[in-house]
N, C-alpha and C positions, 0 to 999 in steps of 0.2 A: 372474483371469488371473494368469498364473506372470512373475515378475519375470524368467525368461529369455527368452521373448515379446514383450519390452519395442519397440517402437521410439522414433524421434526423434518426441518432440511428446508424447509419451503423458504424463498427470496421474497421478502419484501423492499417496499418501499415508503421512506420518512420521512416527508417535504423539510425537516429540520437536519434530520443526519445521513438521509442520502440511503443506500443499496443495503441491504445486510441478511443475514440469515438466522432464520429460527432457531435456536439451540433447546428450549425446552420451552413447555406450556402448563397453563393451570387454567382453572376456571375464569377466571378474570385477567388476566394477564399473559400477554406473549414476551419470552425473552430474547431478545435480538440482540445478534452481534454485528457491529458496524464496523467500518474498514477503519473512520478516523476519529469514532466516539466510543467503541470499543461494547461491552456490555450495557443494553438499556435497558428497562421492565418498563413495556410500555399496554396501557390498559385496554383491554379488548373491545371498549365503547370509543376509545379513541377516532375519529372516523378518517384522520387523514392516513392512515395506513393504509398502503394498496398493495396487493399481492402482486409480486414480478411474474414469479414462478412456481409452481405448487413442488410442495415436497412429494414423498410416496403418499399413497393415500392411505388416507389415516384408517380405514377400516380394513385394513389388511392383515389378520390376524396369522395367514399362513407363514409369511414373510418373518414378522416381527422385528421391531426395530430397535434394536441394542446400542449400548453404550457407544460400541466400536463405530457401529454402521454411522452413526450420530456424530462421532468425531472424523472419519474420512470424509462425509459430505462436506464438515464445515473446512476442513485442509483443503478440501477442493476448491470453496467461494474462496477461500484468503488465496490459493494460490492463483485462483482467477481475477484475483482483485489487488494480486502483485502485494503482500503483505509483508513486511520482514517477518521472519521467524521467529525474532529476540529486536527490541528498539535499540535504536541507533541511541547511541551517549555521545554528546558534545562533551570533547576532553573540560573537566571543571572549572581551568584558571582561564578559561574566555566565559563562562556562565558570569551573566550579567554585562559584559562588556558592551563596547561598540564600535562598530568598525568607521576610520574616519576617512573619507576620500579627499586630497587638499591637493588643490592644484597649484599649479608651479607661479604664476599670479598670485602674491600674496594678496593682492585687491579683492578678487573674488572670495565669495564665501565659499567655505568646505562641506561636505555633506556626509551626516553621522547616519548612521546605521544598524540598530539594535544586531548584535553580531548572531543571537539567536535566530532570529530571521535571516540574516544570512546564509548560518549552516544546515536552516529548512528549506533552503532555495536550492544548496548541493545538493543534498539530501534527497531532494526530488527528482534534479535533473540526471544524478546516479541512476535512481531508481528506473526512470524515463529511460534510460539509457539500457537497460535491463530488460524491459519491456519491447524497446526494437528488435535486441536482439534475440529474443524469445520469437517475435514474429515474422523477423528474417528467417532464421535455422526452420521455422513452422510452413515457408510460403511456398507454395507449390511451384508458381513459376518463377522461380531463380532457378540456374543454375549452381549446380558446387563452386564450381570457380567465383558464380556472381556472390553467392555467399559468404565464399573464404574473404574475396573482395571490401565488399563490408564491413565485415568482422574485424578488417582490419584498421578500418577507417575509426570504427570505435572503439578500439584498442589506443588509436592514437588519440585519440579524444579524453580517454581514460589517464592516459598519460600526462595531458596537456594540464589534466586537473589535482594531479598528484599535488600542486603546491598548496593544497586546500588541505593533506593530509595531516598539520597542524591541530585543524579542529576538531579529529576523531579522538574520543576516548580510549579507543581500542581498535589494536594496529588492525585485525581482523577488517577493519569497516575501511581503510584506508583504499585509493586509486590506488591502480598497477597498469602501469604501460607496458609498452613491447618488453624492454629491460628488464622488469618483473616476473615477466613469464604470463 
């Protein structure tokens, strides 16, 4: 499909920033939202842009396509694309740090670790972890039991990583194991 076809809702694709969805158009310009580059204005002669998926189609005057209609498609891509609703904050007194690993050999050397990339490594594997269980509770062939099953297993997993709850800004973003509820 030709990026001039484009309507509101339609999923592209952008060899640089990856999946995202049309939010508004103009003559020369489509605005995409991307999952980890967030708003682009990228230009309609552009050629690496490829259509995923079309929006409604744009000649549908009966329909019409409103503010509303416009914001529940894109709540749909982000929640299809597992998005937080509000960004995670690294509690401030680790911004800029670094995490040191030293092993019990004083010989050996120790190994540093920009601690923000650390807490994009939780961050993710949380989120990862979100994402299972969105598709367990979704899978047709589990059983309940086989679900419950699960669910527990990454409860305890959730718990295993409470000791990372340090580096949230806000308790909200924290691990809760069984103990937690």
């Amino acid at each position: 499909m030709d990026v001039f076809n484009l309507a509101l809702g339609a999923r592209v694709h952008h060899p640089s920033f990856g999946n995202g969805a049309v939010y508004d158009l103009d003559d020369r310009t489509v605005h995409v939202f991307f999952k980890e580059h967030g708003e682009q204005a990228i230009s309609r002669s552009f050629e690496g842009l490829r259509v995923v998926a079309p929006g409604p189609e744009p000649d549908r005057e009966e329909e019409g396509l409103d503010l509303d209609g416009v914001k529940d498609a894109l709540r749909e891509v982000l929640e299809e694309l597992d998005v937080p609703a509000r960004p995670i904050e690294m509690a401030a007194r680790f911004v800029g740090g670094t995490l040191e690993l030293r092993p019990a050999d004083a010989g050996l050397r120790s190994k540093e670790v920009p601690i923000e990339d650390f807490f994009h490594k939780i961050v993710m594997m949380r989120d990862r972890f979100r994402v299972l269980e969105q598709k367990i509770n979704a899978h047709s062939g589990l059983s309940e039991q086989d679900k419950v099953e699960l669910q527990q297993y990454i409860t305890r997993c959730y718990g295993s990583l409470t000791t990372f709850n340090v580096l949230f800004a806000d308790k909200e973003d924290h691990f809760v194991g069984q103990k937690g509820g």
